[in-house]
N, C-alpha and C positions, 0 to 999 in steps of 0.2 A: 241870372244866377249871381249871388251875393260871391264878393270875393273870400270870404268864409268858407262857405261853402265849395267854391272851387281849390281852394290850400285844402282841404279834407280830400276830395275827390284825387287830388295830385297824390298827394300823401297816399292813400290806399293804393292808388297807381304804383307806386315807386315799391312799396311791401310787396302787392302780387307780384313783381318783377324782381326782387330779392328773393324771395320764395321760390318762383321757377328756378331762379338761379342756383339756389343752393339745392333744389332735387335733382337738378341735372348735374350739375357739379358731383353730388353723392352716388348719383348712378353712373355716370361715366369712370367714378373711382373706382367703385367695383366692380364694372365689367372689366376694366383694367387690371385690377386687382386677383379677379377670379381664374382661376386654373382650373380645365378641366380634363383628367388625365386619360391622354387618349392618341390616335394619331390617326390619320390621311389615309385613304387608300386608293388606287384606279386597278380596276379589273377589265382586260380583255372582252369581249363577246364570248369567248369559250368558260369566262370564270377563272381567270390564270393574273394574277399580280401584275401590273407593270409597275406601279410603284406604291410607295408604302413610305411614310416620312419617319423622320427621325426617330419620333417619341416615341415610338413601338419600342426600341431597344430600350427605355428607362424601365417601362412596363414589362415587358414578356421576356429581357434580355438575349432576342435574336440580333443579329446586324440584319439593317433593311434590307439589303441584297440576297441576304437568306429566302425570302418570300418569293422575291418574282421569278416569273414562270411557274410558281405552283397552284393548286387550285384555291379560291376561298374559299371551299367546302372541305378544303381537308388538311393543308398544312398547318401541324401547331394546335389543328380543331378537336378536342375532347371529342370520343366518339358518338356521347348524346349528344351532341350539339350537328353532327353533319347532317342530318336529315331537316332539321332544321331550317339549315341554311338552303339547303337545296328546295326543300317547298317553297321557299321563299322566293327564292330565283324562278320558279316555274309557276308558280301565283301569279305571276308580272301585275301584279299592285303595288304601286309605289309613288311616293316612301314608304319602307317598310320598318320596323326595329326588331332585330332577335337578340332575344336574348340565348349569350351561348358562355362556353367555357371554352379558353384556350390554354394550350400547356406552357409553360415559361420554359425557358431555356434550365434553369436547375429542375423542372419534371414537377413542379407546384400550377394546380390548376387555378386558372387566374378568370374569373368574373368578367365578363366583356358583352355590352350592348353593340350589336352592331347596327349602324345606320346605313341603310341603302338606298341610294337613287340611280335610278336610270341613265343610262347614257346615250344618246339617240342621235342618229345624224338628221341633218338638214331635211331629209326628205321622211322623218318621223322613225325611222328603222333603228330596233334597239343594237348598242355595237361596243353593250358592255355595262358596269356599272360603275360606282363611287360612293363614296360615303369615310363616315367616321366610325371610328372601332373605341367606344368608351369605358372606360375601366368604371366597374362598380362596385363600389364598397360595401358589402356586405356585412352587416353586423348581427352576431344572431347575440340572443337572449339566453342565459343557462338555464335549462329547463329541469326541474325540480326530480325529482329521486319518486317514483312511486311509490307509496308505499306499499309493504311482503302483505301484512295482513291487514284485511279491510277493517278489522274492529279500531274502534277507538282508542287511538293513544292509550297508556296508563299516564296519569295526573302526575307531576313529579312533586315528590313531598318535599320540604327543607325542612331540616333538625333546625333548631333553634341555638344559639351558640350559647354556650353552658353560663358564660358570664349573665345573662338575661333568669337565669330559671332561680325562685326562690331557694335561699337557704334555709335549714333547720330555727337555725336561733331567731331568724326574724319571724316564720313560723310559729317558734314557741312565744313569744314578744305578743302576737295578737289574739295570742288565745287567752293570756296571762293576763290583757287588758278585759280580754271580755266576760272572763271571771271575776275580775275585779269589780266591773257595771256590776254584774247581777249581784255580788255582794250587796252594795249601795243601792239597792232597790230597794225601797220600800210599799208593802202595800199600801195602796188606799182604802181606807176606810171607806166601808158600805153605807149609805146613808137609810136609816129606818122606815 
């Protein structure tokens, strides 16, 4: 291989390796960077809270002590949402994600993915669960007004703003010109 050839082959070397560097670099920034609002949970075998991490109180504003010992099928749980949860526990497929609704501490129903995994002891036996409780933002669309009656709109007219619409005198001006032509008209002579 010419030493030409190899200074190329380096070079392209060094670029691929600037390259990884700078996607990792940009990915580890934003996984850094990124927040997703939500919080920690561990459940008993019976479905009852042992703990529950901090961020639930930015989200839902209970304090985390509020939770344990209650069920995660029904503390704080919007009432469509506890059936939900419970199929889900008695599915035992998992991971699983429900989506539910929970009440906040001011009585606003709050958006929440929950994420479940199993908890199992050593010898396979399930002895509870865990997961993430993910806040999800919802954004709906304004949806349009039906309209009363199915017929078609009426067409909206515009007046014309009066500045724009002929006057009389310039009216009389071109009529006065076109009597004037036909004055100055002369026949032509018919030829025999």
């Amino acid at each position: 291989m010419s030493r030409e050839s190899k200074k190329k082959q380096f070079h392209t070397q060094l670029e691929n390796l600037f390259v990884d560097l700078e996607e990792e670099t940009h990915f580890q920034a934003l996984s850094k960077d990124t927040h997703v609002p939500g919080w920690e949970w561990v459940c008993d075998e019976e479905g009852r809270y042992v703990t529950c991490s901090a961020e639930m109180q930015a989200i839902l504003g209970f304090n985390p002590q509020d939770f344990l010992g209650k069920k995660i099928s029904s503390f704080s749980v919007a009432s469509n949402s506890i059936a939900d949860i419970e199929a889900a526990l008695q599915a035992n497929e998992f991971p699983v994600d429900v989506d539910t609704q929970f009440h906040s501490a001011n009585g606003h129903l709050v958006d929440i993915q929950l994420q479940i995994f199993e908890r199992t002891t050593t010898n396979g036996s399930t002895n509870g669960w865990h997961g993430f409780a993910q806040k999800v933002d919802t954004k709906t669309e304004p949806v349009a007004e039906p309209i009363a009656d199915a017929a078609a709109p009426e067409p909206i007219i515009e007046e014309a703003p009066l500045e724009t619409v002929a006057e009389e005198p310039i009216a009389d001006e071109i009529e006065s010109e076109l009597v004037a032509e036909e004055d100055s008209f002369e026949p032509v002579a018919e030829e025999p």
